[in-house]
N, C-alpha and C positions, 0 to 999 in steps of 0.2 A: 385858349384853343378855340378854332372856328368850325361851329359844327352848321356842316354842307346839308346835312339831310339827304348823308347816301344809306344809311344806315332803313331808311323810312323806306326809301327805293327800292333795294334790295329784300327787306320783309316785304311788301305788295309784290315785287317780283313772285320770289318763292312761296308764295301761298297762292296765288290765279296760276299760275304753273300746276300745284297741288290740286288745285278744285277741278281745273280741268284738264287733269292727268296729259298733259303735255312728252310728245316722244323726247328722247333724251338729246336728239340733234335740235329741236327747235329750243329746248332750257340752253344748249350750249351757244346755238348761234346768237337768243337774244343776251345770252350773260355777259359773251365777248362784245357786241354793240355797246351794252351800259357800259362795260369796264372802257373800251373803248373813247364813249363817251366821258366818263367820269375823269379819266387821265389827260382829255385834251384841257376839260374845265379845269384842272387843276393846274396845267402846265402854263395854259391865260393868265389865272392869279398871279403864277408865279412870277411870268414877263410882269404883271403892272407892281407888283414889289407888295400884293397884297400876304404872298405865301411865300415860305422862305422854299429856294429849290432842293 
């Protein structure tokens, strides 16, 4: 298994969210950006044959 290091991402997300109490539309807009981003990186790997789709 290939670990991406979204896991790392997402704890630094959700704890500077935490620190500084962040309203619930800015956690949601940047959640969907990462996931956003996280699924295009993934879907790259997967064109070069690095990830199965």
């Amino acid at each position: 298994m290939i670990d991406l290091g979204y896991g790392d991402m997402w704890k630094s997300f959700e704890e500077q969210a935490k620190e500084e109490n962040w309203p619930e539309e800015k956690r949601d807009r940047i959640a969907k950006e990462i996931s956003d981003g996280i699924n295009i990186e993934i879907k790259e790997l997967a064109e070069l044959g690095i990830l199965k789709k």
